[in-house]
C-alpha positions in Angstrom: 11.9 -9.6 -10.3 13.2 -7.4 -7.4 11.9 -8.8 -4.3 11.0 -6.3 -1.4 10.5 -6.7 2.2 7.1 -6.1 3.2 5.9 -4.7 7.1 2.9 -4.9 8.3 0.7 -3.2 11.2 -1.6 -5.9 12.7 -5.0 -4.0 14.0 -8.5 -5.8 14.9 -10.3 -3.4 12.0 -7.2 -2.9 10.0 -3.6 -4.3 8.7 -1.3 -1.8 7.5 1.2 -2.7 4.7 4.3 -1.2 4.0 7.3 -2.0 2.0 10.8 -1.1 0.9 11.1 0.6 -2.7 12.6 -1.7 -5.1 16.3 -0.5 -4.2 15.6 -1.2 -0.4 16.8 2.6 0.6 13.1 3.3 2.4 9.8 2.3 3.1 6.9 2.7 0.8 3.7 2.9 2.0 1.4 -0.4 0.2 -1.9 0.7 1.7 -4.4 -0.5 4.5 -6.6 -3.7 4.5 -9.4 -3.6 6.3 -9.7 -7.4 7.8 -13.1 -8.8 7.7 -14.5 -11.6 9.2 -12.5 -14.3 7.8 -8.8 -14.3 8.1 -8.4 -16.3 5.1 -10.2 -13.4 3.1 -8.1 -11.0 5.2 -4.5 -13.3 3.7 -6.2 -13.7 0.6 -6.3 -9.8 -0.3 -3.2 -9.1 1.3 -1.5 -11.5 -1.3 -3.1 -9.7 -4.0 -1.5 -6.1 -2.5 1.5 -7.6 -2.8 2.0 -7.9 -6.5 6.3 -8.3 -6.4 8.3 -10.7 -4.8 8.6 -10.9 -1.0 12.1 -11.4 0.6 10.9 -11.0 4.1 8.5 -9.9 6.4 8.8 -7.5 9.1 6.0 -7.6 11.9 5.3 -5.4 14.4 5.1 -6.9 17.3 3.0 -4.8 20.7 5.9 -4.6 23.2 5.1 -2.9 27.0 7.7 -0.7 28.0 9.0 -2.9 30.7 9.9 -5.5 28.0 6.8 -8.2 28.1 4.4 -9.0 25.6 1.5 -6.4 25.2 -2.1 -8.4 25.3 -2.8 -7.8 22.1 0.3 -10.5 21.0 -2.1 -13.3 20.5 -3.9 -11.6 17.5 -0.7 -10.9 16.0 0.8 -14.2 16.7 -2.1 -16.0 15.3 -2.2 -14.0 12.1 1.6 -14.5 12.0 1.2 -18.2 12.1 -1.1 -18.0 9.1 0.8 -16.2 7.1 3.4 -18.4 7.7 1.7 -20.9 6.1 1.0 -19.0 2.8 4.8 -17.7 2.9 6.7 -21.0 3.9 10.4 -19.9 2.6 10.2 -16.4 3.6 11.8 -15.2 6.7 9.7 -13.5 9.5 11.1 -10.7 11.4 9.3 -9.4 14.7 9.7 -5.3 15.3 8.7 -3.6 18.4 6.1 -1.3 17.5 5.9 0.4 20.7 4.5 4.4 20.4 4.3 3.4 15.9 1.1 4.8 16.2 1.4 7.5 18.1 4.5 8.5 15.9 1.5 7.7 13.1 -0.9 9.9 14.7 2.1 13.3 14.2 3.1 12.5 10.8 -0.9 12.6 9.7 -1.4 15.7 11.9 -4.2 13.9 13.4 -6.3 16.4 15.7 -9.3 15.6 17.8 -11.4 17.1 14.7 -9.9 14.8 12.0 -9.5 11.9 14.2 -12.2 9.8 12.9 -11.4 10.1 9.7 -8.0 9.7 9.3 -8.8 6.0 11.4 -11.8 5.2 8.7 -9.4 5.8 6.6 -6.4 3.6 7.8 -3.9 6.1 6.8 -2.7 5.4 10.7 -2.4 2.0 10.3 -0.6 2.0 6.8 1.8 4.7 8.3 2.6 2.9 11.2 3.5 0.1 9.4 6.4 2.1 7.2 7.5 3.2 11.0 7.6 -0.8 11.5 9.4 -1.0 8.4 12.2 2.0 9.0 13.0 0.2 12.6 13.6 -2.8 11.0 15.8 -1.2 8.2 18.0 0.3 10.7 18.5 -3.5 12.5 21.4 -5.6 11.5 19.1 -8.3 10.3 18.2 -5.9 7.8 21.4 -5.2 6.5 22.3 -9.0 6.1 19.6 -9.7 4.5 19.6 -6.9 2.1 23.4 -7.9 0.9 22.7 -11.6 0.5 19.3 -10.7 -1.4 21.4 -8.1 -3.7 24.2 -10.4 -4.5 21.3 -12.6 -6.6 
């Protein structure tokens, strides 16, 4: 089975999920997941979204514009480190996601008048996270690990 490397877009409401198409050329949009009150039933339907194999995972990670850490890092962290747990042998790859959904917010043509349902939706969320995922495709741990995971 092809494996792909999945992105995601860690929100308080939602997690976007995106992922490369089989060939790796560009990211695919997997959907949103709207996390509930346990993160285990948040990891647990996340795993069944992903129904091929995982070769890495790209995270996008809140970076301020001067460089630090935004405050929102912890929640991402600490789902990180869970899903690290699940995904023992998989690489982890953090992305700065600075302005993804803002970027998001264009592509959808979000206005003022459509705003609150395009975010009920999670079409933001599950956009921002093929943003995440193009960033990462353009890095130079991308392109190493898409030639060692298409030599196998």
């Amino acid at each position: 089975m092809v494996k792909r490397v999945v992105s995601l877009d860690i929100g308080m409401k939602f997690v976007g999920v995106a992922a490369t198409d089989p060939t790796w050329n560009f990211p695919v949009i997997i959907g949103t997941l709207k996390r509930k009150d346990s993160i285990n039933d948040d990891l647990k339907r996340l795993g069944e979204m992903l129904d091929f194999d995982i070769a890495a995972f790209a995270i996008g990670h809140p970076i301020r514009s001067n460089g630090e850490e935004g405050s929102f890092m912890p929640v991402v962290r600490g789902f990180e480190r869970r899903l690290r747990e699940i995904y023992e042998n998989i690489p982890f790859f953090g992305v700065d996601e600075s302005f993804s959904s803002k970027e998001a917010l264009e592509i959808k043509n979000v206005t003022a008048k459509n705003y609150r349902e395009k975010k009920r939706s999670g079409a933001i969320d599950s956009t921002a996270a093929a943003l995440i995922l193009e960033r990462f495709m353009d890095s130079a741990d991308f392109k190493k690990l898409k030639e060692n995971c298409m030599e196998i």
